[in-house]
N, C-alpha and C positions, 0 to 999 in steps of 0.2 A: 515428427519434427518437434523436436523441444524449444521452450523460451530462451534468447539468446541473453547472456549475460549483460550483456548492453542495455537491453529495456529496461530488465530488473534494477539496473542503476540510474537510469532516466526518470524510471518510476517512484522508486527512494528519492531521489532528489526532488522532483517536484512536492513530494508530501510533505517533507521537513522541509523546505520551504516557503510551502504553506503554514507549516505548521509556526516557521518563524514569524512569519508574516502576523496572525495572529497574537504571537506571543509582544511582537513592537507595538500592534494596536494595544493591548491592552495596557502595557508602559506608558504609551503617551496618555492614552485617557486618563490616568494619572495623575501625569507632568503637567496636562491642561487644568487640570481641577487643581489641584497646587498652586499653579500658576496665577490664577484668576485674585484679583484683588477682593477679598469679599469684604473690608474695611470701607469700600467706596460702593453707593449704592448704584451709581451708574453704572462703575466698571463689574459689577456683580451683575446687574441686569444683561450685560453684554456678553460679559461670560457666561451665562449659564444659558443663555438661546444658543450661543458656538457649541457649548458642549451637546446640546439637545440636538442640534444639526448632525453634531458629529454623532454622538451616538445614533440616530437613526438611522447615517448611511454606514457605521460599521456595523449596524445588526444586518443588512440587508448584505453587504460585502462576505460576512460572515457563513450566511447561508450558502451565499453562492456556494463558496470556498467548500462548504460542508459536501452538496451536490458533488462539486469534482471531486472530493475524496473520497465522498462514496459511489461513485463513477471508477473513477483508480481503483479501485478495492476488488471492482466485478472481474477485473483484468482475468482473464485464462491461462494457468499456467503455461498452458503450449502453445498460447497467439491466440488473436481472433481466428475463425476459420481452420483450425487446426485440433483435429481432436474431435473427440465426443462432446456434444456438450451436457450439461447438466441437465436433467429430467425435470419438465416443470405441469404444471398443474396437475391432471388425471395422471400421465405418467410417474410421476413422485409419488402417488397414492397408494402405486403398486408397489414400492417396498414399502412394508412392512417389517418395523422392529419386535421382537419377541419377549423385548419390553413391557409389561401393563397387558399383555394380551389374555384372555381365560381369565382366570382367578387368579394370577400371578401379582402377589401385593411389593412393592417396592418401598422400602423404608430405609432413606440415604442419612445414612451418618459419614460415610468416608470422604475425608478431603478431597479437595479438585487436586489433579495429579499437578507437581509444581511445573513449572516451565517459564520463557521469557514472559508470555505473555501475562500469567497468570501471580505474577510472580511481583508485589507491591499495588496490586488492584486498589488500595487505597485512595492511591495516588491520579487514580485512569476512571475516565468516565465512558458508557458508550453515549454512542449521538446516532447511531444507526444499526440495520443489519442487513444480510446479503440472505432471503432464501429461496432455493429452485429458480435462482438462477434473476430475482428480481431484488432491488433496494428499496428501504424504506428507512427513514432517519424516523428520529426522537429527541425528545430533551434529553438533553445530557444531565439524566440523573438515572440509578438504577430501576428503584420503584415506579418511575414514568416510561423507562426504555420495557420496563418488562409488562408494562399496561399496552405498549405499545403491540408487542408482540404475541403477548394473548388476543387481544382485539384481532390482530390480522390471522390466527389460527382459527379462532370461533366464526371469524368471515368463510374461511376456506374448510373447515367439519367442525359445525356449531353440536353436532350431535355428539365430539368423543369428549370435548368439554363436557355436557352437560352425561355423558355415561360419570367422570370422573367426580361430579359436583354428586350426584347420585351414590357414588361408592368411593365417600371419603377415604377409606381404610386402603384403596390402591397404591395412590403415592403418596405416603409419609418421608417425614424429617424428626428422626428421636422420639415418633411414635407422635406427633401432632400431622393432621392432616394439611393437605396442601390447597382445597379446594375445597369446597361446601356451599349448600343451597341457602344458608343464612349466614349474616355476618357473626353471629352471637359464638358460633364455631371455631372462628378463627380469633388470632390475639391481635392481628393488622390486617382486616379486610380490605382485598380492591374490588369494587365492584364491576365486574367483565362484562356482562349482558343480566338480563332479568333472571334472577335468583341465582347466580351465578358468583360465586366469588372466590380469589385466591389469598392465601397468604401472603405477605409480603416482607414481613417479620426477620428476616435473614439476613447473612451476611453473602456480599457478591460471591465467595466462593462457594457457598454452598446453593444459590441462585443459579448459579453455572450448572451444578448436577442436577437440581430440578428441570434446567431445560434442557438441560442433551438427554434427560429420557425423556419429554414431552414431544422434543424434534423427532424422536425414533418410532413413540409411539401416535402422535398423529400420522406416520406414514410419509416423513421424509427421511435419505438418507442425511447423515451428519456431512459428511462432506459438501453437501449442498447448503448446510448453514454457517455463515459466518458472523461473526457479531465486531459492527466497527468501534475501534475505542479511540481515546486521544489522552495525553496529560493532562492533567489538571495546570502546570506552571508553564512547560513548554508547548501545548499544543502537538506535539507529535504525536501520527496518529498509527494507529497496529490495527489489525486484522487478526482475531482471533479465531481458531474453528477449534470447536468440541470433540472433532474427531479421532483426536492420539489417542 
């Protein structure tokens, strides 16, 4: 039984608007701040507790908002209850990509293949991801979303990190490694767990190829990973997967 086209536009709709949603808070907080007399020190004093008010229940609105979209995003193409689902914890472990496996060194110079999604990343930040079948969000900033997602691999096999921190020369980028047991290796360390660290130095597209071989080689299928984005002006939000 496949998804009926009906959902697929219930579920589009709800996200853009949200995503509108979003997009009008961030206008008025604006028009409020504008708006605020700051030549008068009373009306300044007033105005700037309103905005403080308001600012704390749009960060808190905002999250929700984040939850549902990354809620929306787990949606199954064939329905709930229909279908196979996705492989999660032990069972995900069992495939194996042939990726980084043996002495096979990977050294990514080739662009991320273009596509909608991929296609103006400038523009798009993530705030979450989807893997084996669970969500987890992030700041919506690159180098925080991909701290994000290291953290929660080295949770689930802290050993292939640290095989990889061990044998920098595995996966490279134009012959600079991507991982190392000291910062002094790398030209932007993050630091992942104790002596452990990755590059960061990169542009999104090529972040993107770093992790669709790290998803294959920690022993998830790609299809099982998605990564949530949004615009940076409108808020509207995509669902990327690495798997084309």
């Amino acid at each position: 039984m496949t998804q009926s086209t009906g959902i697929d536009e219930r579920l589009q709709k709800v996200r853009d608007q949200l995503g509108e949603v979003r997009g009008d808070l961030d206008r008025l907080s604006s028009a409020i701040w504008q708006d605020i007399d700051h030549e008068n020190p009373t009306r300044l004093e007033e105005g700037v507790r309103f905005k403080q008010s308001y600012n704390e229940r749009r960060s808190a609105l905002e999250g929700t908002m984040d939850q549902m979209l990354a809620l929306l995003a787990e949606y199954p193409s064939s329905g709930p209850g229909n279908g196979a689902a996705e492989p999660k914890g032990e069972e995900a472990e069992t495939v194996v990509s042939e990726a980084l496996e043996g002495d096979m060194a990977v050294d990514i110079d080739e662009p991320m293949a273009a596509s909608p999604f991929t296609a103006g990343l400038d523009q798009k930040v993530p705030f979450g991801f989807v893997l084996g079948g669970q969500t987890h969000t992030s700041a919506s900033a690159w180098p925080l979303f991909y701290e994000a997602l290291l953290q929660e691999l080295y949770g689930r096999a802290p050993e292939k990190l640290l095989h990889l921190a061990d044998a920098p020369g595995e996966l490279e980028q134009g012959g600079r490694p991507m991982f190392a047991r000291v910062p002094d290796s790398l030209d932007d360390p993050l630091p992942i767990a104790d002596a452990i660290f990755a590059e960061v130095d990169m542009a999104p597209e090529t972040l993107l190829q770093v992790i669709k071989h790290l998803i294959g080689y920690m022993g998830f299928p790609l299809e099982s990973f998605k990564i949530l984005l949004k615009e940076k002006n409108r808020g509207t939000v995509e669902t990327l997967s690495l798997a084309a």
